[in-house]
N, C-alpha and C positions, 0 to 999 in steps of 0.2 A: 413580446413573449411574456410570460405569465412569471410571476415570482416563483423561485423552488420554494416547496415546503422544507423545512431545516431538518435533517435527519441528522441522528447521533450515532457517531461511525468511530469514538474512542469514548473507551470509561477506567479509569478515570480520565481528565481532561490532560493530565503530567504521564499520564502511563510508559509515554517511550522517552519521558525525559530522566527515567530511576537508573538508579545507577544499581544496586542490588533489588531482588525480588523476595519476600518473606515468606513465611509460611510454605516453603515447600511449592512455591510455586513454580512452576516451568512454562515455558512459549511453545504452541504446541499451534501447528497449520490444521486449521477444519476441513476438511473437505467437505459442501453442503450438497443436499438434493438439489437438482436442477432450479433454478432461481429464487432460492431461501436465504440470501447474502445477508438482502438489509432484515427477513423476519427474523431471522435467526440474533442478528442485532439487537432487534427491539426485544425477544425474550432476553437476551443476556443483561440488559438492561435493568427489565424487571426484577432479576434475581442478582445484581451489581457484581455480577461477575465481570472481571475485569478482560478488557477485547480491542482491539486493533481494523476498523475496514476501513480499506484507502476508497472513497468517492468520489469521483468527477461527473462533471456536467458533460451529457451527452444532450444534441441536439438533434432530432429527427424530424421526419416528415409524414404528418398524418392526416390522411385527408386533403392532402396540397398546403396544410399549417403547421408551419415550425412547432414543436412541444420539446422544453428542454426538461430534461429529468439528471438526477442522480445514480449512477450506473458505477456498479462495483468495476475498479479498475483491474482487478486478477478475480476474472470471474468465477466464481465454485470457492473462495476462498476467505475466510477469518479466521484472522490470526488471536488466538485467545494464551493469556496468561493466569495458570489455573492450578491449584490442585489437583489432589485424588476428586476432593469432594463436589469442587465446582466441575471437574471432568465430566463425574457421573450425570451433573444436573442438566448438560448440553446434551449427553447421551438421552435424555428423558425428551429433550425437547421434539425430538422425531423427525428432525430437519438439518441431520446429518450423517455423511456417509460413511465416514470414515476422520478420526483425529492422528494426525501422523505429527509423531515424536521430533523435534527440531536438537539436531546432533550439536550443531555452534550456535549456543542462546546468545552471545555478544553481538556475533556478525549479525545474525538477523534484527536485532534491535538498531542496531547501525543503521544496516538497510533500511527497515521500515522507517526509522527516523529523519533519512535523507527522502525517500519517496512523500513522505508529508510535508517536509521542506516546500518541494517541489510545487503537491498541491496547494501547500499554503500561500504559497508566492502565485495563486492561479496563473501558471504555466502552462501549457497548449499541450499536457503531456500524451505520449503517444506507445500505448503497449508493444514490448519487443521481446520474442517467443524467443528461446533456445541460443541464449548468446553467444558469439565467438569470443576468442582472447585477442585484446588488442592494448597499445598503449595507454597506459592509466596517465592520467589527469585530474588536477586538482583547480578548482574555479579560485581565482583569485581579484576578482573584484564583482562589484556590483549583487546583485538580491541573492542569486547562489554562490555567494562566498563561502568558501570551505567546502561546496561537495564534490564528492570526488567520483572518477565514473570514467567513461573509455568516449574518446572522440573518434567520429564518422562521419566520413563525407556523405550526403549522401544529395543527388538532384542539385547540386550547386550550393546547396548552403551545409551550413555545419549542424551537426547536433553533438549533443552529450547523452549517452546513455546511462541510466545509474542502476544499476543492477541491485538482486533482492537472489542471490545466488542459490538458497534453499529450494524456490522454485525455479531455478534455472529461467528467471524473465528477469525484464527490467523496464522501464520507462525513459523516454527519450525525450528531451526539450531543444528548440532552437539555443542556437550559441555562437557569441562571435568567437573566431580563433583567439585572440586579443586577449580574453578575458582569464586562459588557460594556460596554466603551467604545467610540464610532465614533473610528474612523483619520483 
């Protein structure tokens, strides 16, 4: 399979590691035109407004040849940290449909900070639409140490779901029972 080309899917490179946001900024979910994730990316880039997309590697079949690419994991979605002013400037870009206001800035910085965990540890992660409530667990050993997130059975093996609750999804990884403790 061919190398990915590198796309830049956080700016700054510490964005979900701040602990206050300055300037009146807030975390605010994009909603994009139908497949504008990563352009909308690259304009924010140019104008270093600062932005949030989670990407993983998807592998498909073209032609009977594997091609891996980088494919927005909550698709229609970046998440930006922005003013009034940088607001306006994404509004300009013409490659979004709607910016809808984020009510708990901590949770979702949470979230998105454990969802990057996740991919930073390239994990086998697997999108999961409209969560139930189930027993919270906290990883207590090994690469996802500390995150926390609801365990399912599911087809025999276990997983851990960690949820991103302002979009009501979350992301699921393989996991031994072993490695988890209830909260």
């Amino acid at each position: 399979m061919p190398i990915l080309k590198e796309e830049r899917n956080i700016l700054p490179d510490d964005l979900l590691e701040r602990e206050t946001d300055g300037d009146g900024q807030l975390w605010w979910a994009v909603y994009t035109k139908a497949r504008q994730e990563k352009a909308l990316a690259r304009d924010l880039v140019e104008r270093s407004v600062p932005f949030y997309l989670p990407l993983v590697e998807r592998t498909t079949l073209v032609r009977g040849k594997r091609v891996a690419s980088l494919a927005p994991l909550f698709s229609g979605y970046v998440f930006l940290l922005a003013n009034d002013d940088e607001r306006l400037q994404v509004l300009r870009t013409n490659r979004t449909s709607q910016l809808v206001a984020v009510p708990d800035q901590q949770r979702l910085r949470h979230d998105l900070r454990q969802v990057q965990r996740l991919i930073a540890a390239r994990a086998a992660v697997t999108l999961e639409k409209r969560l139930s409530p189930g027993q919270r667990v906290r990883v207590k050993s090994g690469s996802f140490l500390g995150i926390e997130g609801v365990v399912e059975a599911r087809r025999g093996s276990c997983r851990l779901i960690v949820e991103v609750k302002f979009l009501q999804q979350g992301v699921s990884v393989e996991i031994d029972e072993l490695q988890v403790e209830v909260i």
